[in-house]
SERO-4910 file (N, C-alpha, C, O; in steps of 0.05 Angstrom, whole numbers):
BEGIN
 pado doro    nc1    nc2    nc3   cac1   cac2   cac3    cc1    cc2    cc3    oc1    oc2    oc3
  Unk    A     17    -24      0      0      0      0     18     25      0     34     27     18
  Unk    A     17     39    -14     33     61    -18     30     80      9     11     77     24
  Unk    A     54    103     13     51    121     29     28    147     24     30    160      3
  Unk    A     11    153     42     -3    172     34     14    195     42     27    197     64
  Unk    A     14    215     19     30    238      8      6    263     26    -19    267     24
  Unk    A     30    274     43      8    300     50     -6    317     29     -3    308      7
  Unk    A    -19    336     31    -31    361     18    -47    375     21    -67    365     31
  Unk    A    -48    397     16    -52    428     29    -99    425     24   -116    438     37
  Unk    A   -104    403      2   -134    411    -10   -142    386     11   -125    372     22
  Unk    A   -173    385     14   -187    371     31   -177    341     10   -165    343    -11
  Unk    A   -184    320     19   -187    292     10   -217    291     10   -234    303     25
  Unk    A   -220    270    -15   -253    267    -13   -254    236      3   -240    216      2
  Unk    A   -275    242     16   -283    224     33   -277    187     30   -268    172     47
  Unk    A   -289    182     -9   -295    153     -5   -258    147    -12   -253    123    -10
  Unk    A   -230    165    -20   -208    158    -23   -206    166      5   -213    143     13
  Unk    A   -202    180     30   -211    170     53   -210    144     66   -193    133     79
  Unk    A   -230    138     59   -242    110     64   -224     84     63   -218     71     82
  Unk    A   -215     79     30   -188     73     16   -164     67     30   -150     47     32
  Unk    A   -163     82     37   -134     96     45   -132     90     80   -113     99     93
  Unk    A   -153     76     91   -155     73    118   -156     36    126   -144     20    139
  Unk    A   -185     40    100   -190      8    114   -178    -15     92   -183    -39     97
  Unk    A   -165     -9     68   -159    -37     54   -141    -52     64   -142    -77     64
  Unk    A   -121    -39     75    -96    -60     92    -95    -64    118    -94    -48    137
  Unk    A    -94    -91    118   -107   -107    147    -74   -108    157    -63   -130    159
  Unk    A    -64    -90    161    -25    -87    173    -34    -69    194    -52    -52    192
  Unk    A    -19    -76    217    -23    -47    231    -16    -25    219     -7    -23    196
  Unk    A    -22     -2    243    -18     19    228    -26     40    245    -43     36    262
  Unk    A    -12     70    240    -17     90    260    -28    111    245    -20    110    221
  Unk    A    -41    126    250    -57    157    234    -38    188    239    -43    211    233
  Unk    A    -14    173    255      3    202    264     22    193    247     29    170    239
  Unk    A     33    228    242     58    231    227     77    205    239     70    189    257
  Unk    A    102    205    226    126    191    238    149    187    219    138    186    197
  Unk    A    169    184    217    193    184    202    195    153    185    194    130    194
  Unk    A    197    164    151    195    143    143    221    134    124    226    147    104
  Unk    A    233    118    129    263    107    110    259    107     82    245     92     68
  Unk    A    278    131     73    275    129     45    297    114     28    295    102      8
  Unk    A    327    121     49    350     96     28    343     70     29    333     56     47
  Unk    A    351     67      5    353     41     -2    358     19     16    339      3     16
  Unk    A    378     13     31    393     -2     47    376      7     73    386      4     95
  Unk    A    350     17     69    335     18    105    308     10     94    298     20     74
  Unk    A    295    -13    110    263    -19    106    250      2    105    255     19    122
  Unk    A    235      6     89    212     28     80    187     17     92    172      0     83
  Unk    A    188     31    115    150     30    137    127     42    122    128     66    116
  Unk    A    106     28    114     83     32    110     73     52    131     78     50    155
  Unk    A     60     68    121     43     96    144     18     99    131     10     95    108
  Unk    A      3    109    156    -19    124    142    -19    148    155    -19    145    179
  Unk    A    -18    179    145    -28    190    157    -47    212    162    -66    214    146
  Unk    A    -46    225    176    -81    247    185    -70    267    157    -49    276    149
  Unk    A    -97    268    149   -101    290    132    -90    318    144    -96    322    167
  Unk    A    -81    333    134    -52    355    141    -80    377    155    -73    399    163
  Unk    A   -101    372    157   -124    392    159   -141    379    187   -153    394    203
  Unk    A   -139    347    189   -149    341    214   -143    346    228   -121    357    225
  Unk    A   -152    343    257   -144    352    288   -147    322    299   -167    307    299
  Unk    A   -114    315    308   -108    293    316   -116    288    354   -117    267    367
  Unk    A   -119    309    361   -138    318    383   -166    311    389   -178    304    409
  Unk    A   -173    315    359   -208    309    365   -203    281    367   -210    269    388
  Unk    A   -189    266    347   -194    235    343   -181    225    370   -194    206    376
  Unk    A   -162    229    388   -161    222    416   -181    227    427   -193    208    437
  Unk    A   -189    250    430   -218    254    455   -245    243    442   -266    244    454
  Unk    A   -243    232    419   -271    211    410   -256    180    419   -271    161    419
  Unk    A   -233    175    426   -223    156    422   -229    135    403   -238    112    408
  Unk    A   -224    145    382   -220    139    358   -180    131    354   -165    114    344
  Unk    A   -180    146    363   -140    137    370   -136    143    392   -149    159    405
  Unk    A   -105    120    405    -94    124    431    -81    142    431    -71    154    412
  Unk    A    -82    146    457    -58    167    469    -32    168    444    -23    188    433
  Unk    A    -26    144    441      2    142    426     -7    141    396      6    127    380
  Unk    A    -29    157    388    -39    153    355    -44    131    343    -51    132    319
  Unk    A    -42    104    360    -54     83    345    -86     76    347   -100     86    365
  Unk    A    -97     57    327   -118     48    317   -133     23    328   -135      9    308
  Unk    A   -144     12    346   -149     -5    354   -174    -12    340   -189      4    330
  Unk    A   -179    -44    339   -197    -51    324   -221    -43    320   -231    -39    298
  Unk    A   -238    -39    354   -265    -34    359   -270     -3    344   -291      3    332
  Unk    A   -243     19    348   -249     41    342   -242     45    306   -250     63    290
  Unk    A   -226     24    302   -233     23    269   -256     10    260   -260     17    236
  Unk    A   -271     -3    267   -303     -6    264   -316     23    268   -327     41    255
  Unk    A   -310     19    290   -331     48    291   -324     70    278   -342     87    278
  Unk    A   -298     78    261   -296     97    248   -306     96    216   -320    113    206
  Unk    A   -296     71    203   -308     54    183   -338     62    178   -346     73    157
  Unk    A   -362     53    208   -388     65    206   -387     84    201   -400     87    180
  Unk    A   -375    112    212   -374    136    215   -380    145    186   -400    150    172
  Unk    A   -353    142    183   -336    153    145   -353    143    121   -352    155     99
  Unk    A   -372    116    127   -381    108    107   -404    124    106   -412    131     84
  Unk    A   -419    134    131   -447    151    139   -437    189    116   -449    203     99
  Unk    A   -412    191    131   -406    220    121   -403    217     91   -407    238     80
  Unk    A   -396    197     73   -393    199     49   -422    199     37   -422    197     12
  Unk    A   -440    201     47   -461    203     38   -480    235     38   -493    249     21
  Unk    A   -469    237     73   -478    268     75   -457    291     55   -459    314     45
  Unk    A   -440    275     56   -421    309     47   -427    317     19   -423    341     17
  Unk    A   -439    303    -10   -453    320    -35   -478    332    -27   -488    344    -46
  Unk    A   -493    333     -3   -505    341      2   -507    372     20   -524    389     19
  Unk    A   -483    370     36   -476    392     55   -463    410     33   -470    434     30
  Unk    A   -440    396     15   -429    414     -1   -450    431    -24   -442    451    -36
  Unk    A   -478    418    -27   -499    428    -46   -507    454    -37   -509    475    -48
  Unk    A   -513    446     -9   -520    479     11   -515    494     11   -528    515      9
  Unk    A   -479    488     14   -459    502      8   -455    522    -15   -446    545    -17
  Unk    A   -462    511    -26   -458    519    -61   -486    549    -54   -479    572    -61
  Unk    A   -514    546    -41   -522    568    -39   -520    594    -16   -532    614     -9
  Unk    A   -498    579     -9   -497    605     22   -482    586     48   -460    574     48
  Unk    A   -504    587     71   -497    588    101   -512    557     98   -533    551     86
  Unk    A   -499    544    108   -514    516    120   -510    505    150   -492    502    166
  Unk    A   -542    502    150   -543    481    183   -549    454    190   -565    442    176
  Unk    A   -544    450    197   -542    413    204   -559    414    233   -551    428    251
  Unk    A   -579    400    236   -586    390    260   -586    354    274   -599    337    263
  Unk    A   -574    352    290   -564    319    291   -583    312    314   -577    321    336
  Unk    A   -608    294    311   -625    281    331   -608    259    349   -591    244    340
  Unk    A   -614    261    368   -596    236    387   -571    231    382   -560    209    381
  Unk    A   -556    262    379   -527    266    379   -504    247    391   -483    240    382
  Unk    A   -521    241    417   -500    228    440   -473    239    439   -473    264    436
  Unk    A   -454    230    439   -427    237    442   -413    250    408   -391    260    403
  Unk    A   -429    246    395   -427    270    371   -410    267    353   -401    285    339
  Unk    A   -401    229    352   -382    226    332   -386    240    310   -368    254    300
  Unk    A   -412    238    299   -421    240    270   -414    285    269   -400    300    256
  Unk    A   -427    286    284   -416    325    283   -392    328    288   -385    348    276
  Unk    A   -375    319    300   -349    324    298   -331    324    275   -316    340    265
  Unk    A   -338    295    269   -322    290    241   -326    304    215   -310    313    198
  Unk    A   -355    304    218   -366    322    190   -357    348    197   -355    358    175
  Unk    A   -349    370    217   -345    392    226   -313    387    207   -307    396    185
  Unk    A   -297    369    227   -277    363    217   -260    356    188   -237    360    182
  Unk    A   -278    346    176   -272    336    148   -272    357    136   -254    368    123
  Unk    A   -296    365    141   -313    379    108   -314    405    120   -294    419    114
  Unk    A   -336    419    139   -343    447    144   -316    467    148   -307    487    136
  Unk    A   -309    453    167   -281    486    169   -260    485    148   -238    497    148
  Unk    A   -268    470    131   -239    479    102   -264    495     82   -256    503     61
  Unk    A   -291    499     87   -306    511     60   -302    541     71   -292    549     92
  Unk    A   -313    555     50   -309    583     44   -337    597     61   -338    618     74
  Unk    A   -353    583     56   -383    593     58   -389    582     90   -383    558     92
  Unk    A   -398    594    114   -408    590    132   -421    563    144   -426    548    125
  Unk    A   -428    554    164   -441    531    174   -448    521    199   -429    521    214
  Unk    A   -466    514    207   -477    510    232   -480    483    241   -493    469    226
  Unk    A   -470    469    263   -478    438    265   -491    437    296   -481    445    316
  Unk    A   -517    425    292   -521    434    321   -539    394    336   -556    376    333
  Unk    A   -521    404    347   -527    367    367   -548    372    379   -550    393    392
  Unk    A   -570    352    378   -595    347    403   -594    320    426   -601    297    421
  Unk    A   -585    328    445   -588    299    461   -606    306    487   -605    329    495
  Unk    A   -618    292    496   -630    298    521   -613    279    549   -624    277    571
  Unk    A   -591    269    543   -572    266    561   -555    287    572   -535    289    558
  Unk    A   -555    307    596   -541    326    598   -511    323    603   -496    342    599
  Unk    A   -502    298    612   -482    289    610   -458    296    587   -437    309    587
  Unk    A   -477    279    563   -467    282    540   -465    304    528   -451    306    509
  Unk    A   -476    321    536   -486    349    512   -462    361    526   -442    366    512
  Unk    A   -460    367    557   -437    379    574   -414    368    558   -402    386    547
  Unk    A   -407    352    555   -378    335    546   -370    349    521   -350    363    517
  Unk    A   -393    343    502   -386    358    467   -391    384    476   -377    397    460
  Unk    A   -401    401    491   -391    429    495   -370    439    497   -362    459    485
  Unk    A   -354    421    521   -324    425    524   -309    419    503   -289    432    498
  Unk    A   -315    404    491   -292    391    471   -307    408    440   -297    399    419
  Unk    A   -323    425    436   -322    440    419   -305    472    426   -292    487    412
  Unk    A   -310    471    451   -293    499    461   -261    492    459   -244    508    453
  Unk    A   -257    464    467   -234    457    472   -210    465    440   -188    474    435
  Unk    A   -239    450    424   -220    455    401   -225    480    377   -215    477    355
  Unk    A   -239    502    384   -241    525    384   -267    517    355   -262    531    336
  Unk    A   -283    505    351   -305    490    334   -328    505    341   -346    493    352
  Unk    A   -331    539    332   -347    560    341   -367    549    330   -385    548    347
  Unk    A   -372    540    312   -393    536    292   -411    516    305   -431    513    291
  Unk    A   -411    498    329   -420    481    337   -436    484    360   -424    497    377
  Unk    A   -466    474    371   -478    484    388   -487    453    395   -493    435    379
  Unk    A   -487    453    420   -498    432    440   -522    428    450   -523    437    473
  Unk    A   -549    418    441   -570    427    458   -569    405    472   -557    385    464
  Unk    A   -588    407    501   -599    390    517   -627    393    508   -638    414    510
  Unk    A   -641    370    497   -677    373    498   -674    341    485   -657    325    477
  Unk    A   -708    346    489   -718    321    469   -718    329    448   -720    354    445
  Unk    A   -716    311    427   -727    316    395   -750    326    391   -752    339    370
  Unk    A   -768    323    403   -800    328    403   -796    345    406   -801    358    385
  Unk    A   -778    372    439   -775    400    442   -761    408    427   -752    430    434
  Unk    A   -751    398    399   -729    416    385   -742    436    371   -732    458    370
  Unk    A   -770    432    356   -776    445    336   -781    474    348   -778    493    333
  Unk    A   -789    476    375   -791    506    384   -768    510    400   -771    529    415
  Unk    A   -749    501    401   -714    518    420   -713    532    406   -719    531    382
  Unk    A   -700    556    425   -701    579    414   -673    583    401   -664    604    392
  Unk    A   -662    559    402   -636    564    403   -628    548    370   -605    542    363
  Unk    A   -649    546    356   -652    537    338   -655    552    310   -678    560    311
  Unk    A   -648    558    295   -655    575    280   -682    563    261   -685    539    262
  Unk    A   -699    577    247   -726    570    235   -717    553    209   -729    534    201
  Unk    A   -697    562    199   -697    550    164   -664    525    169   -641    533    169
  Unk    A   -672    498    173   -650    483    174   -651    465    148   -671    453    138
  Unk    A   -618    466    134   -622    443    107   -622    420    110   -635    404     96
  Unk    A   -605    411    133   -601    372    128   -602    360    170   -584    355    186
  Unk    A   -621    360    173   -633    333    192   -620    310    189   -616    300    167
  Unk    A   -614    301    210   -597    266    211   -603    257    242   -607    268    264
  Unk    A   -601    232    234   -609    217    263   -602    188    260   -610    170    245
  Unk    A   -584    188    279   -572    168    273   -568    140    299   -550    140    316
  Unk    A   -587    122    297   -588    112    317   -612    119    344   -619    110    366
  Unk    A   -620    143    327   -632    163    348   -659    141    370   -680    131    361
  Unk    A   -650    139    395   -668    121    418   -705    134    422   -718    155    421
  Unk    A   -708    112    427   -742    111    433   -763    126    409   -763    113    388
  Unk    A   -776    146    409   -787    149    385   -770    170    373   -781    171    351
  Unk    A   -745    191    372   -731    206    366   -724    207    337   -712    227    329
  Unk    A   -732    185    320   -726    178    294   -749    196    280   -748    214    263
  Unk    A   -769    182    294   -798    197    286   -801    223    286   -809    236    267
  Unk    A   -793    231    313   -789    259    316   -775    281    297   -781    303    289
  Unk    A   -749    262    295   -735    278    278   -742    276    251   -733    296    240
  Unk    A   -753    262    235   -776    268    207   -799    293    220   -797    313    206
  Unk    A   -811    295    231   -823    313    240   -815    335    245   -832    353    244
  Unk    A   -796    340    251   -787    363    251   -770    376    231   -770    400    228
  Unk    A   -754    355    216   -749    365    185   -773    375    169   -771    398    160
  Unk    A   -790    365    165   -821    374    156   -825    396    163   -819    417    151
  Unk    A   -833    396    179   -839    426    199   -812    444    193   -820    467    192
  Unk    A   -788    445    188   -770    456    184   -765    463    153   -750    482    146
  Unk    A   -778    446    134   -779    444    113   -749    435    105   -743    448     85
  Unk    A   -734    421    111   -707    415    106   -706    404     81   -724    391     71
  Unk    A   -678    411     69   -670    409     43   -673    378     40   -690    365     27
  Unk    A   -648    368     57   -650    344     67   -649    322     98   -641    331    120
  Unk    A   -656    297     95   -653    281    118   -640    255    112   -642    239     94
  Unk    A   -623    254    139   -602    232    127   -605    203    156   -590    202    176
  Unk    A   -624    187    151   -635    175    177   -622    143    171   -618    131    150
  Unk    A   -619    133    205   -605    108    200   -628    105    222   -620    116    242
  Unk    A   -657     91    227   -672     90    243   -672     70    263   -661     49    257
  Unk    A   -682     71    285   -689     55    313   -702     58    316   -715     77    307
  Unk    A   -712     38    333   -743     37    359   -761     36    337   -772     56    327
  Unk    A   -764      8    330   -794     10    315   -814    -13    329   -833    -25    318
  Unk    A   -802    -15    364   -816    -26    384   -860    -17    374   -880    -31    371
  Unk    A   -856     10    373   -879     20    383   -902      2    357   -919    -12    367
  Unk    A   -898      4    329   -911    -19    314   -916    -40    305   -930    -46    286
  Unk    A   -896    -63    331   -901    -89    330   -921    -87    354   -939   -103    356
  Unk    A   -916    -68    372   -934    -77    397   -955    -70    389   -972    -82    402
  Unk    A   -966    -53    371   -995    -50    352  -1006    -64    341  -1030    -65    336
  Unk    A   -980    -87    330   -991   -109    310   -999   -128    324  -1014   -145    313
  Unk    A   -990   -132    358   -995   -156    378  -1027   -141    390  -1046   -155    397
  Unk    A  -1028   -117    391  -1063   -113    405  -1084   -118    378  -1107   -126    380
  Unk    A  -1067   -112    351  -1093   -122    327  -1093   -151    324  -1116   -158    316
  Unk    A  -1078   -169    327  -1069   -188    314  -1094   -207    311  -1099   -219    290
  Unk    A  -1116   -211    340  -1131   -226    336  -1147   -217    312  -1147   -229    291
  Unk    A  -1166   -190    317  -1173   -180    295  -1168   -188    259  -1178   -196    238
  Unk    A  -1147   -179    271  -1130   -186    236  -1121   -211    219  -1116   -214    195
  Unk    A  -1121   -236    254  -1125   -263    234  -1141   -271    210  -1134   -286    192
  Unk    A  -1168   -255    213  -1186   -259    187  -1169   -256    160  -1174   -265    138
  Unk    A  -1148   -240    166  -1140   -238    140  -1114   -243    130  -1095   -232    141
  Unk    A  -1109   -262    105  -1093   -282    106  -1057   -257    102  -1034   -264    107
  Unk    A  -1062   -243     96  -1035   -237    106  -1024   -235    131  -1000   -234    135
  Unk    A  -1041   -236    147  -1032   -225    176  -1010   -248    183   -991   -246    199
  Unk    A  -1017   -272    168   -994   -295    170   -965   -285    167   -948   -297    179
  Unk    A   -959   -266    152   -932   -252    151   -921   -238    175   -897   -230    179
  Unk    A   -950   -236    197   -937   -226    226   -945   -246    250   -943   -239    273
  Unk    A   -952   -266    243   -974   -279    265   -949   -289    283   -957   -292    306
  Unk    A   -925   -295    281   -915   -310    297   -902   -282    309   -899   -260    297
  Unk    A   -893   -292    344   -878   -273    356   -859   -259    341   -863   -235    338
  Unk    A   -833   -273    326   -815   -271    320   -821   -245    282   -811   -224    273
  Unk    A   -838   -260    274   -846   -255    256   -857   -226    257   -854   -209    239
  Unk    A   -873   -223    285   -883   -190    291   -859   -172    297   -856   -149    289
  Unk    A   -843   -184    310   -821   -158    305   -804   -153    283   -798   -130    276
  Unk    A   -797   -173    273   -780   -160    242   -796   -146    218   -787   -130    201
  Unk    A   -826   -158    221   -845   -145    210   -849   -116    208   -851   -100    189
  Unk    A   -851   -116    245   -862    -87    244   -838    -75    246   -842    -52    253
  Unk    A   -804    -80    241   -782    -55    237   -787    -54    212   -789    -32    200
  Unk    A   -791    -79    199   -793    -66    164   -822    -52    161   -824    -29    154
  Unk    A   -836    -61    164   -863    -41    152   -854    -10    176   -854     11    163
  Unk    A   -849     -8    200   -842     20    207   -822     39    184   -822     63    186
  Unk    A   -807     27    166   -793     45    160   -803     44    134   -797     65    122
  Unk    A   -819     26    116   -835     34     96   -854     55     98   -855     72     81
  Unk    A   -872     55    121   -882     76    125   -869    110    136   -878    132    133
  Unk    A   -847    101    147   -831    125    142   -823    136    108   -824    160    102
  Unk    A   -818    121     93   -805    134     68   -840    143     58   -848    165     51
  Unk    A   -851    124     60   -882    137     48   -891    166     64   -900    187     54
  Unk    A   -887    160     90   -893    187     98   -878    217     88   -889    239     86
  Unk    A   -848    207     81   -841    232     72   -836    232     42   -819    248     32
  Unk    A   -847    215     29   -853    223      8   -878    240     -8   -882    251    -30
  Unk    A   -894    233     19   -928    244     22   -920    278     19   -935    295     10
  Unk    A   -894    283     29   -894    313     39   -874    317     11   -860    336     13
  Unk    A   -872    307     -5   -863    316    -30   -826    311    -31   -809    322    -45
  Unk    A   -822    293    -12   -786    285    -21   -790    257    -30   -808    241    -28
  Unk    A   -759    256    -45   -749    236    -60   -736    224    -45   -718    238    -37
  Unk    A   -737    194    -32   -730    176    -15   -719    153    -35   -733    137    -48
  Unk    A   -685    156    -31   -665    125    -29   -667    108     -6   -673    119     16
  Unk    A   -664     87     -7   -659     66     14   -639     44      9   -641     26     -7
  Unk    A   -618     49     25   -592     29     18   -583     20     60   -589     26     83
  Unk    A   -566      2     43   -552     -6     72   -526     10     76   -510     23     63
  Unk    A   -530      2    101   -495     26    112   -477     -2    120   -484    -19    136
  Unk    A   -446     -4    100   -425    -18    103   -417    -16    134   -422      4    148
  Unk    A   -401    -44    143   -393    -40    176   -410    -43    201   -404    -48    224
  Unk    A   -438    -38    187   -460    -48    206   -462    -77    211   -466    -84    235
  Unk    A   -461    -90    200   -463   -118    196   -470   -144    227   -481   -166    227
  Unk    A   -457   -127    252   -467   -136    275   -502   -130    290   -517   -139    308
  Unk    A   -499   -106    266   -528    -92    277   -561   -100    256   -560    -85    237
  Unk    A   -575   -109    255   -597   -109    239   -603    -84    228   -605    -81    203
  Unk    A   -606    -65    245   -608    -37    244   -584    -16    233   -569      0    244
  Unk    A   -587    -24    203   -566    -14    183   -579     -3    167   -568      1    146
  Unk    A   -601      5    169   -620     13    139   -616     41    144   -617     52    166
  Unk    A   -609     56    117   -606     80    115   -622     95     97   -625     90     73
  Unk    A   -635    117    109   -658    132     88   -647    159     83   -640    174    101
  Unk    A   -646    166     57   -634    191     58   -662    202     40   -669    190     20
  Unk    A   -671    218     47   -694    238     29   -689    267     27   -688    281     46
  Unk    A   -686    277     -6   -686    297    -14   -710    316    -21   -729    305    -32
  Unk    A   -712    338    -18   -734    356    -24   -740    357    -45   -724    372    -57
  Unk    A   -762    347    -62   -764    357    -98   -796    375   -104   -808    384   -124
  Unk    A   -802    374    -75   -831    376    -78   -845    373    -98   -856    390   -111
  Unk    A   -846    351   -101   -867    345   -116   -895    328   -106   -897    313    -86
  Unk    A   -908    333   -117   -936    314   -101   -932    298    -91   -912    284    -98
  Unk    A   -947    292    -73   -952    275    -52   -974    254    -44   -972    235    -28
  Unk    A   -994    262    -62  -1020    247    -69  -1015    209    -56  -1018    194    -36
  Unk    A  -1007    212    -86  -1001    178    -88   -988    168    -64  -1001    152    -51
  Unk    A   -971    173    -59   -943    160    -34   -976    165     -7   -984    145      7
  Unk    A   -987    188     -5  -1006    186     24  -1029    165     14  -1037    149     31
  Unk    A  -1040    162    -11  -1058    144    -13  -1060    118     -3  -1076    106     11
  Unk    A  -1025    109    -22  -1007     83     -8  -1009     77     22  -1020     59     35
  Unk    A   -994     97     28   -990     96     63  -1016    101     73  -1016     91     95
  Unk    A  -1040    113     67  -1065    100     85  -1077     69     86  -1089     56    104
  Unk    A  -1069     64     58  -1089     49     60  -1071     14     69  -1082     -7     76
  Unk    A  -1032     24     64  -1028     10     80  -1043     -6    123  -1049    -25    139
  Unk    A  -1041     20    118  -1041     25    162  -1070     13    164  -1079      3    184
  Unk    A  -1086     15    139  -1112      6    139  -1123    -25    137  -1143    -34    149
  Unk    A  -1105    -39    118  -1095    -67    115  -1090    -75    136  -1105    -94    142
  Unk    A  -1077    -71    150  -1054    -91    170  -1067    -78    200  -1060    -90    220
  Unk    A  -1084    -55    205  -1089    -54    232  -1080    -32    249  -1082    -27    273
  Unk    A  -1069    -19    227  -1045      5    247  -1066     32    246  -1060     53    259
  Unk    A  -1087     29    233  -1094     65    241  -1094     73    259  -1095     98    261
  Unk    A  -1093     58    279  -1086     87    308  -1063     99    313  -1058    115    330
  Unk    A  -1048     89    294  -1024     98    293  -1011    121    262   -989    125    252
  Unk    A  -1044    132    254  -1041    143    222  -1027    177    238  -1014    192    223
  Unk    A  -1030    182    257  -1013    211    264   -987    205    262   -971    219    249
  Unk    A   -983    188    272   -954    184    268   -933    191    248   -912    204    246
  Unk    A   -949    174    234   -939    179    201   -944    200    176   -936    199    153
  Unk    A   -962    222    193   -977    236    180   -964    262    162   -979    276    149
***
């Protein structure tokens, strides 16, 4: 694997990527002295982009003290990098018209805002806002310090629920790109709702907790034996994988109802987790008709209308 050669311009993300995870050799992300005569072994390196802060990636522990890479945290960076190569033609689109804000549902410890702060936002020309929602005060305290720490003005910490985000005052009215990633209990939901209500450019969702529509499918179920699909949920096992996939079908229908264009792909590196499905939806406004027709008369089929606000 060749030496990566410093330089002064950002790296794009998926050579990034490349350049991190194909060689299974150890390996460190800090500078270090490398043998160029002939008559001395020539050490394989990798290292930090001349623009990263080798600081942040210790205090995410993402690297040790001593700059090296340990397995668990090359997984978890792998997830990271593969998530941001997706947001960044999108952040840079914003970009392209002015000032952009980022709002991150169930921030927690803020890998995902950090890095994207890190990568992409402070080398562009044009302004930007990234602002974390956690209702852990713990957490939100921690990424405060460590945004002051590393002088990351651009970055704001809230403490709330997702549900209280759409009125913080601390929020500005017009946000482009919503993400939620992992986001706990209904927070996923929330945060589609509040992109809506925000009218966001875009949303970049890796969803959880789709607890709340299998336990809907277990109070209809007797009901709904009459009808021979319900065999696709009748068994225990069968009602929960059911209802994570039909929860997030009715998610893309729901926001397609409101006039975005919804991909659905898997996120690489997840592979321990079921919960790898990734929805990214763009604004095209276009009608909505059809996609709400769908999605009623889904929730209507299978038993879920008490649950049609939800999705609404």
């Amino acid at each position: 694997m060749p030496k990566v050669r410093r330089r002064a311009t950002s790296l794009a993300i998926s050579e990034l990527i490349v350049i991190i995870f194909t060689s299974s050799k150890p390996y460190s992300l800090v500078d270090s002295a490398c043998a160029s005569q002939k008559d001395k072994p020539v050490t394989e390196k990798y290292d930090v982009l001349p623009t990263q802060s080798v600081e942040l990636l210790k205090e995410l522990h993402i690297l040790t003290r001593d700059g090296k890479l340990n397995q668990d945290s090359r997984r978890k960076l792998k997830q990271v990098f593969h998530l941001v190569q997706f947001i960044e033609p999108l952040m840079r689109e914003c970009l392209e018209k002015g000032h952009m804000t980022l709002v991150d549902h169930g921030a927690g410890k803020s890998y995902l805002g950090f890095l994207l702060n890190d990568l992409f936002c402070k080398l562009q020309k044009n302004p930007s806002q990234i602002i974390g929602i956690d209702s852990r005060s713990d957490l939100v305290k921690k990424s405060q310090d460590l945004a002051q720490k590393l002088n990351f003005k651009n970055m704001v910490f809230i403490d709330c629920l997702s549900s209280e985000a759409q009125k913080h005052p601390a929020i500005p009215q017009e946000v482009d790109i919503v993400t939620a990633l992992h986001a706990c209990n209904t927070a996923s939901d929330d945060a589609i709702r509040f992109g809506l209500e925000k009218k966001a450019k875009f949303m970049v969702l890796v969803p959880c907790c789709q607890a709340e529509v299998a336990a809907a499918l277990r109070q209809t179920k007797g009901h709904q034996l009459k009808n021979e699909l319900s065999e696709i949920w009748r068994r225990p096992l069968h009602t929960r994988e059911f209802g994570s996939h039909i929860t997030n079908v009715l998610r893309c229908l729901q926001l397609e109802s409101h006039g975005y264009e919804v991909t659905v792909t898997e996120l690489i590196g997840w592979e321990h987790s079921m919960k790898n499905e990734l929805i990214i939806a763009s604004y095209r406004g276009s009608s909505g008709t059809s996609a709400a027709r769908r999605k009623d008369r889904i929730l209507e089929e299978i038993g879920l209308t008490a649950l049609a606000a939800r999705f609404a």
